[in-house]
C-alpha positions as CSV (number, residue, x, y, z in Angstrom):
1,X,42.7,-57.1,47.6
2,X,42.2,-53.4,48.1
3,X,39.7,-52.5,50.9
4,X,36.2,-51.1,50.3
5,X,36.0,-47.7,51.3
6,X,32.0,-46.6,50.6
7,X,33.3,-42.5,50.6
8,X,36.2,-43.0,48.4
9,X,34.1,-44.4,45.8
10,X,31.2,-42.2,45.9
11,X,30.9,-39.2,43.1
12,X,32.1,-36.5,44.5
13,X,29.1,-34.5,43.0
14,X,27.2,-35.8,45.6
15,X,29.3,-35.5,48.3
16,X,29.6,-32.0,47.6
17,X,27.5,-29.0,45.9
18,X,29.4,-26.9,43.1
19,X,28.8,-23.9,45.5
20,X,28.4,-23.3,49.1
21,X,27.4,-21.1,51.6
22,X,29.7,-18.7,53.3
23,X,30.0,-18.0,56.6
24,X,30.5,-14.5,57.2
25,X,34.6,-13.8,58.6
26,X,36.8,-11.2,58.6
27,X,38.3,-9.8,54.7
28,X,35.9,-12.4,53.1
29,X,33.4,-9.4,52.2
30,X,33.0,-9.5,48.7
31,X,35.4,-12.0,47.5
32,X,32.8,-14.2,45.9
33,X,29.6,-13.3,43.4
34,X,26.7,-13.8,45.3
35,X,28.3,-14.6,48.3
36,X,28.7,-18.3,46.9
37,X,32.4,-20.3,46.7
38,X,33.5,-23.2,44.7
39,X,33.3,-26.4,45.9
40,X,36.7,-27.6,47.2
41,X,38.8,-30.6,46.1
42,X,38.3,-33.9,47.9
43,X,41.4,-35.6,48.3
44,X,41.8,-38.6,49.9
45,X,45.0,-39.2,51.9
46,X,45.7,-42.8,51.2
47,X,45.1,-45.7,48.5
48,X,42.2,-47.7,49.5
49,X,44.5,-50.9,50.2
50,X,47.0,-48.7,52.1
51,X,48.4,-50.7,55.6
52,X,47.3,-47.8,57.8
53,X,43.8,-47.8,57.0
54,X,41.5,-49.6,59.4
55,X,37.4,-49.5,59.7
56,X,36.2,-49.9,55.9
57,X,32.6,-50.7,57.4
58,X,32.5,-47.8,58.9
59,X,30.2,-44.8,58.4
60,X,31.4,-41.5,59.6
61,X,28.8,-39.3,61.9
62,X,28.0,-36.2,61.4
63,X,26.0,-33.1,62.9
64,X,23.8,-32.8,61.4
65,X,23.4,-36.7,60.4
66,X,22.8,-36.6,56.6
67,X,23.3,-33.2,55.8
68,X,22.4,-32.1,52.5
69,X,24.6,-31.4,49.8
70,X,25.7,-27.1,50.7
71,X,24.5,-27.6,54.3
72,X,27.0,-26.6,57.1
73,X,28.8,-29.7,58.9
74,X,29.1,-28.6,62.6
75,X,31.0,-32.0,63.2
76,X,32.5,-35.0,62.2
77,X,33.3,-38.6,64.2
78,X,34.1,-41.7,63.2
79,X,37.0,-41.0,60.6
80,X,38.2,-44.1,58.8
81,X,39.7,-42.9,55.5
82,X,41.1,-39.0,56.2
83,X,41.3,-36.6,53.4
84,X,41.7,-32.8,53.1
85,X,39.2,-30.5,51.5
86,X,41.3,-28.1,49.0
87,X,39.6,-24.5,49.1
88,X,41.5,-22.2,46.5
89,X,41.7,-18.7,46.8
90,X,40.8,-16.8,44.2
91,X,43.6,-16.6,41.0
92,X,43.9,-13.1,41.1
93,X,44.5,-12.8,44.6
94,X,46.5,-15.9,45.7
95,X,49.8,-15.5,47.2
96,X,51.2,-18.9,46.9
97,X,51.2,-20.0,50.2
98,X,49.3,-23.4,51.8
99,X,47.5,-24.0,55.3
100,X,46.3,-27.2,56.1
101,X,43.8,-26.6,58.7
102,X,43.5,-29.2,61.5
103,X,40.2,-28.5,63.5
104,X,40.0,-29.4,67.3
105,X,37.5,-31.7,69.1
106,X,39.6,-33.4,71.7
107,X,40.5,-36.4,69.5
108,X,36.7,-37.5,69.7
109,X,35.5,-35.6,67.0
110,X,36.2,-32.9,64.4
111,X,34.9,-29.1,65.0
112,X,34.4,-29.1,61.4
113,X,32.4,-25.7,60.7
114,X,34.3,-23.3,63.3
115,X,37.6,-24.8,63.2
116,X,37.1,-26.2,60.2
117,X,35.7,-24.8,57.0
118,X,35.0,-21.4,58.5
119,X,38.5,-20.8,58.7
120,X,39.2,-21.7,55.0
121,X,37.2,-19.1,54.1
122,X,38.8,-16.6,56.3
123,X,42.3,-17.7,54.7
124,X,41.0,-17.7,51.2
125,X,40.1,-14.2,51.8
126,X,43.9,-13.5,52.6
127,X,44.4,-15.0,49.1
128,X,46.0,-18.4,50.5
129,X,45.3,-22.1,50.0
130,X,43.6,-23.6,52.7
131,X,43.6,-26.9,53.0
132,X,41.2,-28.7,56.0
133,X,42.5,-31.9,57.1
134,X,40.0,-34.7,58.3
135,X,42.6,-36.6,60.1
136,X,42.1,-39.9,62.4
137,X,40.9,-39.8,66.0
138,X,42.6,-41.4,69.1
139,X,39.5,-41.7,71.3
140,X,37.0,-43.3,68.3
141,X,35.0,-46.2,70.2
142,X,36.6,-50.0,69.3
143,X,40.1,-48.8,67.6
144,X,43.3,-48.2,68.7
145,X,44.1,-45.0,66.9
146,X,46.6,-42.6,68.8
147,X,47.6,-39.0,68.0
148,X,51.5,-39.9,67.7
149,X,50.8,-42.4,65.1
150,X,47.6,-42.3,62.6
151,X,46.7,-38.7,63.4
152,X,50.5,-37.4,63.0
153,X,50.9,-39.6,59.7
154,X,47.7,-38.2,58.2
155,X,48.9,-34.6,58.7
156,X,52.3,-35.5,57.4
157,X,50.5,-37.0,54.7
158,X,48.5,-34.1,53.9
159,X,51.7,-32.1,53.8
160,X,53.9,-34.1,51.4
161,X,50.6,-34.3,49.4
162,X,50.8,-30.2,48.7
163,X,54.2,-30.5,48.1
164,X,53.5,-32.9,45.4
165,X,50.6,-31.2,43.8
166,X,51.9,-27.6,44.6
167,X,51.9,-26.8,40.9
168,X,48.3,-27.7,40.0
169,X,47.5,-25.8,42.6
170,X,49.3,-22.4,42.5
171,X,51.4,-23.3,45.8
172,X,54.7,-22.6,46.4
173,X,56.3,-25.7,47.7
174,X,58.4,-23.5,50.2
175,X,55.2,-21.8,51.7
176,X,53.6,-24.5,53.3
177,X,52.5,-24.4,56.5
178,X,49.6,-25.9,59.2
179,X,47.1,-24.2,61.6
180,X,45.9,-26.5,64.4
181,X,43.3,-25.2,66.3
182,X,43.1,-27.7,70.5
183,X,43.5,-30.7,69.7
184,X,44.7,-30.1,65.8
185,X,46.8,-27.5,67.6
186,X,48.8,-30.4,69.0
187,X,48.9,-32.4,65.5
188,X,50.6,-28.8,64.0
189,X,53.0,-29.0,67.3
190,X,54.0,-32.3,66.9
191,X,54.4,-32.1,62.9
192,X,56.9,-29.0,64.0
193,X,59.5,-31.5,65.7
194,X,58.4,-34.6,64.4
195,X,59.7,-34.7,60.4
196,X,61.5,-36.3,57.9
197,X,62.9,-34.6,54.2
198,X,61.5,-37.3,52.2
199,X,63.1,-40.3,50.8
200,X,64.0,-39.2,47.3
201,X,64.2,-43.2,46.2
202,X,60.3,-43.8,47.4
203,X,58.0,-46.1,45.3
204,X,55.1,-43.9,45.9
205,X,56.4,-39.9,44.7
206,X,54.4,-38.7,47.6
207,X,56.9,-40.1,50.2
208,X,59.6,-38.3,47.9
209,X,58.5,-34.7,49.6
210,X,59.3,-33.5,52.9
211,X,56.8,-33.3,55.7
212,X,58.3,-30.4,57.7
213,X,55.8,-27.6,57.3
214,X,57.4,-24.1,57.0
215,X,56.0,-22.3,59.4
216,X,53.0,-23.7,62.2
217,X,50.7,-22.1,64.0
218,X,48.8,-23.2,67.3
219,X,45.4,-21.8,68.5
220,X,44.8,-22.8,72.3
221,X,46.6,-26.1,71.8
222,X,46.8,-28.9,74.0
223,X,47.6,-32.5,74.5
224,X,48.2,-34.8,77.2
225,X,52.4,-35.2,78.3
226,X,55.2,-33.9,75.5
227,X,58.8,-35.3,76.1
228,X,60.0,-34.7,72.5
229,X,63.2,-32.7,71.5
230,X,63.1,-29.9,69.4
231,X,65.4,-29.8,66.4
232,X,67.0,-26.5,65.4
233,X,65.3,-26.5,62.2
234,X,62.0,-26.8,63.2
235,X,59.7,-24.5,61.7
236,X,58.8,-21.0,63.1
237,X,55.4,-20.9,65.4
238,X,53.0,-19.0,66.4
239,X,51.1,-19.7,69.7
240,X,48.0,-17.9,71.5
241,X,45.7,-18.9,74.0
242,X,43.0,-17.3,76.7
243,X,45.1,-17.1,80.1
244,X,43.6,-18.2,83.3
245,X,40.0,-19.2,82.1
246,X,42.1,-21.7,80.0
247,X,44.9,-22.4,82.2
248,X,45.9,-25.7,81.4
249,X,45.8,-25.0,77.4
250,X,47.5,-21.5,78.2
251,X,50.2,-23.4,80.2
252,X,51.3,-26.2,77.7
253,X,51.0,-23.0,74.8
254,X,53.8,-21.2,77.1
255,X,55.7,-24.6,77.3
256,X,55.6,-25.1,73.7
257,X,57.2,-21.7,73.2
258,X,60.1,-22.1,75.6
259,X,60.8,-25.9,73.7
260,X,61.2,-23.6,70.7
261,X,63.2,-20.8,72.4
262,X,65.6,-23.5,74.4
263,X,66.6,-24.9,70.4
264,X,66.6,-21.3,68.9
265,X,63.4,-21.6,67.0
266,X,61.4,-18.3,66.2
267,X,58.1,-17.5,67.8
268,X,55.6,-15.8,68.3
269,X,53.8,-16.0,71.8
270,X,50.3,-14.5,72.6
271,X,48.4,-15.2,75.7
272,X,45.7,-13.6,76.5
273,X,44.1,-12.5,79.9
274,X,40.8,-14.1,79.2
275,X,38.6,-15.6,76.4
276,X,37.6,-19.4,77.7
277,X,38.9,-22.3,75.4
278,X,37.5,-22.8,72.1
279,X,35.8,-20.1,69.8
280,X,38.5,-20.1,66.4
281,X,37.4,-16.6,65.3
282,X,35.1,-14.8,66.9
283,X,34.4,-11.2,68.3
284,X,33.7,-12.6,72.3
285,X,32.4,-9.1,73.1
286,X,35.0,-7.1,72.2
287,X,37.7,-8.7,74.4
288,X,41.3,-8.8,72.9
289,X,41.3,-12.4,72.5
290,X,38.9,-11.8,69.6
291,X,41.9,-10.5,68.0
292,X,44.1,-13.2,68.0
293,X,43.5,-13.7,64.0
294,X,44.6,-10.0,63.3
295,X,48.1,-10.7,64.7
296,X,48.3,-14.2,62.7
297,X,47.9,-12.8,59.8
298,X,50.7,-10.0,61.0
299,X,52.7,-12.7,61.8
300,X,52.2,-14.3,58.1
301,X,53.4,-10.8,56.5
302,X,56.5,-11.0,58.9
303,X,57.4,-14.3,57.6
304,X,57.1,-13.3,54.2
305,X,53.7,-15.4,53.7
306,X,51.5,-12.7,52.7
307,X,51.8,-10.0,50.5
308,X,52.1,-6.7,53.0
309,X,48.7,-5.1,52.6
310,X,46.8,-8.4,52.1
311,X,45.6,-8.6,55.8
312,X,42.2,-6.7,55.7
313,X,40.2,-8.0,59.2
């Protein structure tokens, strides 16, 4: 008997408003009539009676608790039954490339607006597909969830799930990638060395599409002990963190890198002298480190990602 999931069943009218409010980012000036954006796609990332999924009685917690439909979600705990949010660019300026977002909150919660929607916003602006992932957390009270298992398999999921509906949504299949922001930063890290190509004889067609994203990147990342090999054909990465206000996020960033550079894998390494953890984009005063976007979205060109020119922040 399939499980009972209250959000899965509930109109997605009223979990979302046609339009919402942007936040203002870099190159998202103008982009939208009125300042307003589409609603994004709700897609849920397993079948109600899947194996995997624990917690149907659940309610997930947000701040702020009951928000209206177009108000701002700071945060989100308690996830039971992960999904992604699909935010499409614009048709006539889409490039045809994919980022699932991963937001950080130490595996206890979900930064949701900052590292989160915000950020799809920003990305639509650069005319790509941003995709936020509400993935499961290892430290939610009275279940057994861990980051190597349900929160890994939900960002695999999401991935294979782009692949398989990279048509509908104007995505080259080849041009999917994720951006994990702390804790998300170590979901994007370990979906770099951790994949399979699909099972081309799979029941369900999702299973059928790889889950190695083409390209990662990883904003102040961290996690707690990494002992996995790198393959030679993981993906190409981009890594930046503050320095020594941030030392133990800059260290395992600079770790991550030389994994990468041992197996002959591209990437790109920024650390910065100072900036504090946390933030996704933001101007902090003037300081370098409120630059770190400008050089991802270099990066991007340099992979063939963006169209040259479409970087604007």
């Amino acid at each position: 008997m399939s499980r009972f999931f209250p959000d899965q069943c509930r109109s997605l009218s009223g979990l979302l408003l046609a339009t919402a409010t942007v936040t203002f980012l870099p190159g998202l000036s103008g982009l939208y009539a009125d300042d307003q954006k589409p609603a994004p796609q709700v897609v849920f990332l397993w079948p109600s009676d899947a194996p995997t999924l624990q917690g149907a009685e659940e309610k997930e917690q947000t701040d702020p608790p009951e928000p209206q439909p177009g108000q701002r979600i700071k945060s989100i705990k308690n996830v039971h039954n992960p999904l992604i949010e699909v935010h499409l660019p614009p048709a006539d300026k889409a490039v045809g490339t994919a980022i699932i977002v991963a937001p950080g909150g130490g595996h206890r919660q979900l930064v949701w607006g900052s590292e989160g929607t915000d950020i799809a916003h920003w990305l639509n602006g650069l005319g790509v597909t941003a995709v936020v992932l509400k993935y499961r957390l290892a430290q939610t009270p009275g279940f057994k969830y861990s980051v190597e298992k349900e929160a890994l398999e939900d960002t695999q999921r999401a991935v294979r799930i782009v692949r398989a509906r990279a048509k509908e949504w104007g995505v080259n299949p080849a041009k999917v990638g994720i951006l994990g922001f702390s804790a998300g930063g170590a979901l994007a890290a370990y979906a770099d060395i951790r994949f399979d190509r699909g099972d081309a004889n799979a029941a369900d067609p999702i299973n059928r599409e790889s889950c190695r994203p083409d390209f990662v990147g990883l904003v102040y990342p961290g996690w707690g002990k990494m002992d996995s090999e790198v393959p030679k054909d993981a993906a190409p990465a981009f890594l930046t963190s503050a320095g020594l206000d941030d030392a133990s996020h800059a260290r395992q960033t600079v770790e991550f890198h030389n994994l990468l550079f041992r197996a002959g894998v591209q990437s790109d390494l920024h650390i910065y002298a100072h900036g504090g953890h946390g933030g996704a984009i933001s101007k902090r005063n003037g300081i370098p480190f409120g630059t770190w976007h400008v050089r991802f979205e270099e990066w991007l060109t340099d992979l063939g990602m963006l169209k040259p020119g479409a970087a604007k922040s």
